[in-house]
N, C-alpha and C positions, 0 to 999 in steps of 0.2 A: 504493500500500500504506500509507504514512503517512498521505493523507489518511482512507481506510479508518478506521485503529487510533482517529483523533483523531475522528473521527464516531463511532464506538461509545462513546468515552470521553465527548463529551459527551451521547450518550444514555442512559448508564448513571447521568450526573449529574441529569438532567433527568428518570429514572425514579423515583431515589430521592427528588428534590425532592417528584417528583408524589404517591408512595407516603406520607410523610411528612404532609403537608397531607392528604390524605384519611385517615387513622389520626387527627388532629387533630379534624376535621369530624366524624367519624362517634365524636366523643365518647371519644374514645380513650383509653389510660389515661396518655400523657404529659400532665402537666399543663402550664396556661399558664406560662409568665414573667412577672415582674415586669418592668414598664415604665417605662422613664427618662421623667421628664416629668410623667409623674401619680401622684398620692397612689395608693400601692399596699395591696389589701387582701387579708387572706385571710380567709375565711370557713369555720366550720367544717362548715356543710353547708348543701342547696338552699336554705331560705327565709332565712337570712339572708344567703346569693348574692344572690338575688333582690331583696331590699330594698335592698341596698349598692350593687347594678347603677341600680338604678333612682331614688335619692336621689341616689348621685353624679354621673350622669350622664356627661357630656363628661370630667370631671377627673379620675375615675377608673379603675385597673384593677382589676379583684375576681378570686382566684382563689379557685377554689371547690377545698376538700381533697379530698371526696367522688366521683369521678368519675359519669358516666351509669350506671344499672343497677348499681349497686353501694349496698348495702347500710350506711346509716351505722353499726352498730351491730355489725358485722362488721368495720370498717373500724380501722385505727391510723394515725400518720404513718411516713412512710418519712423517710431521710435528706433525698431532694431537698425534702420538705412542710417538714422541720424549718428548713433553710435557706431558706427563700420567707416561716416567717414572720419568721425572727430578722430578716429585712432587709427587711419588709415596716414599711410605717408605723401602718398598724391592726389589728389582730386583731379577731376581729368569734368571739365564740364562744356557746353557749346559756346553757350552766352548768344549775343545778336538776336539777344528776344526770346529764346526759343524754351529757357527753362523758367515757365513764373512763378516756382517755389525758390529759385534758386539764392536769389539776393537776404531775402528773410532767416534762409538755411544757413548761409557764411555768415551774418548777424549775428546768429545764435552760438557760432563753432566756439567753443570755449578759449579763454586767451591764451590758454596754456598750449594750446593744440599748436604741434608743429607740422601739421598737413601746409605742405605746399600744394597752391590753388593755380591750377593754370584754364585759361579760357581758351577754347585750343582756335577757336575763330579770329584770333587777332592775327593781324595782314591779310585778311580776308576782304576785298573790298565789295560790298551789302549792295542790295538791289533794295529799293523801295519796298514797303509793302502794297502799297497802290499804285496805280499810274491814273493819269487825268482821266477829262471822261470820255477819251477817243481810244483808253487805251481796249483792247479784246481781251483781256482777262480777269478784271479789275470793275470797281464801282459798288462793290455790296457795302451796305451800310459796316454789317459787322465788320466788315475786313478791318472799317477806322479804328478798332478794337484791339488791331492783331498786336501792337507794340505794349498794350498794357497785362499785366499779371493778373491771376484770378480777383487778385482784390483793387483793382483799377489803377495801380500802380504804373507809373510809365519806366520802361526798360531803359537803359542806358543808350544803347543804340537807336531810341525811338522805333519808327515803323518803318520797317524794316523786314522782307525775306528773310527767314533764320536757315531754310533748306538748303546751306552752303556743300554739301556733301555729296550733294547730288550730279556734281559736274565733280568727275575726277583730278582733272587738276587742281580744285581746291581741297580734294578731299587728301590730295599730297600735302596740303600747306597743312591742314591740321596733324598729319603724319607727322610733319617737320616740327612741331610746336609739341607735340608729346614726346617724341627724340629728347627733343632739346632740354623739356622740364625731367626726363628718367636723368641725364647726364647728370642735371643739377641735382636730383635726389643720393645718384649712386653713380659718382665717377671714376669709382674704380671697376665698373662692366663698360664706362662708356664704348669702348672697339667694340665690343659687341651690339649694344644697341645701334651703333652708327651701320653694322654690318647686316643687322636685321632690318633698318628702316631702308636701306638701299636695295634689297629684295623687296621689301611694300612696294618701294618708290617705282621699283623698274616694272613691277605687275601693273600700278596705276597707270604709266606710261603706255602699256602695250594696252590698255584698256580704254584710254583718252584716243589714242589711234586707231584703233577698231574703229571706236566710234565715228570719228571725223571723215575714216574712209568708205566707211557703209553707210555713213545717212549719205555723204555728198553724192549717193548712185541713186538715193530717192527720186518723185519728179515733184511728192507732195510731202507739205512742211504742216498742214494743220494735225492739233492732236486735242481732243478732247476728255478731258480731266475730272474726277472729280472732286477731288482734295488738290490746291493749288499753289504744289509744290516743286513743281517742275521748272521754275523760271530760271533757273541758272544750267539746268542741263538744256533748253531751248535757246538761251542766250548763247552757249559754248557751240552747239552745233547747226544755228539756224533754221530753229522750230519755233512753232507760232502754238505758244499754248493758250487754251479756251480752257477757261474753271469753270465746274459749276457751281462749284461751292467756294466760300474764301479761303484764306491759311491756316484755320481751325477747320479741323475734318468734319466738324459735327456741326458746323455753322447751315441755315439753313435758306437755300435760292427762293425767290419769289417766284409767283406765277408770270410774272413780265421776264424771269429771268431764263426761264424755261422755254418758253416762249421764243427769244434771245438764241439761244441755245440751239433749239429744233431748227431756228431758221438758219442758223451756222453752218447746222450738220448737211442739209440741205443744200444750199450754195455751195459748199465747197466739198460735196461727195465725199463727207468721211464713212467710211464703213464701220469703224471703232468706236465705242466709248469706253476708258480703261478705267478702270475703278483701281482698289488698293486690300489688300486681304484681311487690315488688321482695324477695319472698320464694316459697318455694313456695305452690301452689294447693291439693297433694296432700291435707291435712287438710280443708281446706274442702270439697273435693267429695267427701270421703268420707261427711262428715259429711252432708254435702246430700244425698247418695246415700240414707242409710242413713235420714235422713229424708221424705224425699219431696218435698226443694221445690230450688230452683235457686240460683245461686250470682252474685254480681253483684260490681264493683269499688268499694273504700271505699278512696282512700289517702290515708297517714297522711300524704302530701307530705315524707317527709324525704330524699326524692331525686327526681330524672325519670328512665325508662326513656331508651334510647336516641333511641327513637322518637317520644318524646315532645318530648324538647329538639330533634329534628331540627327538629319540625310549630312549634317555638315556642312549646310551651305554660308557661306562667309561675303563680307563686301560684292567681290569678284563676280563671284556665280551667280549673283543677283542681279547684280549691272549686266551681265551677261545676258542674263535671261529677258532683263527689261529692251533692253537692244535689238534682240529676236523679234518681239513682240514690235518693237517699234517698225520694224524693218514688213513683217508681216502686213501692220496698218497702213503703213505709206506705202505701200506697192504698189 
């Protein structure tokens, strides 16, 4: 009977172990630890996960604040986020608007904290959040919103495009700013960080060239959007993007704007409308519906689906994949 009770008990430890590690694996919402041993970092969301993973290499631990399938812009820090960075040695954040818990979060970091903060968008030169009212992607009331924080606060950068990530040569520059703040943290790996971020760098490159040599075989440059974050990958290769929505995913089009919309799609024979995986679809295919053409995936990369970070998919194979797709729609 005793042997009995001490077999269930270590089976019940051994379930929960098992249960625990797959909740983990499958992207789960418990986030990593900070790891004794290595320069710890946290990251405010996927691509500068991604970068920090992959400059630091062996030295470092990165945790990413954003979990799988969730939503950065939906997203705030909870208590355990706020403690991972105070005790973390880098912060790695976007800045140019894009995080509006971010400024009240560094407020709060205790004085003693000696997390270095780096914004990894600086040298980055910002594209407006609106343009006037001739501009094709622009004019929603909320968009005038896009510069302010959830509590009405205005960013440092004002209004302003935060999706600097999105055209790969800027997504070098942020590369080149998380290099530079690792050196500052732990200069005795610098060779090697400098040797990691020159393989980012040269994947970026061959990425940025892809791109400039497959759109320029295009013969059509309109792309229709529903979250309206594509302006700096349309700036870099001579694409004409249409929002439907403004630089909050969740923001929501008028009946005039739809309207707007239909008659775009229309005039300029787009077949496409791309939507984005880590928000609804429900608008896109309504609007595809009510137009007549089909509906394909553009993401914005400011997170991976579950599924996605299962398969392994990183910066690269996204932009990759977004490329295809573009290439498919403008044929």
């Amino acid at each position: 009977m005793k042997r009995t009770f001490v077999k269930r008990a270590i089976l019940s430890v051994i379930l929960v172990l098992l249960l625990s590690t797959l909740l983990s694996a499958c992207g789960g919402r418990s986030q990593p630890a900070l790891v004794n041993g290595k320069i710890n970092i946290v990251a405010s969301f996927y691509p500068l996960y991604d970068f920090a993973t992959k400059i630091g290499g062996d030295h470092v631990n990165v945790v990413n604040l954003v979990p799988a399938g969730v939503e950065p812009h939906d997203w705030s820090p909870k208590s355990r986020d706020i403690q991972n960075l105070t005790k973390s040695d880098l912060f790695v954040y976007l800045g140019a608007g894009f995080e509006g818990w971010v400024h009240d979060t560094l407020d709060s970091l205790k004085k003693d904290s000696k997390t270095v903060v780096v914004e990894a968008s600086r040298g980055i030169e910002l594209l407006p959040g609106t343009e006037d009212e001739h501009g094709d992607e622009h004019g929603h009331d909320e968009k005038k919103e896009a510069g302010k924080d959830a509590h009405g606060h205005d960013h440092e950068h004002g209004n302003t495009d935060p999706h600097v990530w999105l055209s790969p040569a800027n997504a070098k520059q942020l590369a080149v700013n998380i290099k530079d703040a690792l050196a500052q943290v732990d200069g005795a790996h610098k060779a090697d960080y400098e040797a990691n971020f020159k393989k980012l760098a040269d994947r970026l490159d061959q990425l940025d060239g892809k791109y400039k040599s497959e759109l320029a075989k295009v013969s059509k440059k309109d792309i229709v959007v529903t979250h309206q974050s594509f302006g700096y990958l349309a700036k870099a290769y001579g694409l004409n993007q249409k929002a439907i929505m403004g630089l909050a995913p969740d923001a929501e089009p008028t009946s005039k704007d739809m309207k707007t919309i239909l008659q775009f799609i229309k005039d300029n024979q787009v077949k496409y409308i791309f939507f984005e995986e880590l928000v609804s679809d429900k608008l896109a295919k309504t609007l595809a519906k009510d137009a007549g053409v089909e509906t394909l995936v553009l993401s914005p990369l400011e997170g991976l689906t579950e599924e996605q970070a299962k398969k392994g998919d990183d910066y690269v194979s996204l932009m990759e994949n977004n490329l295809n797709n573009l290439l498919k729609a403008l044929q």
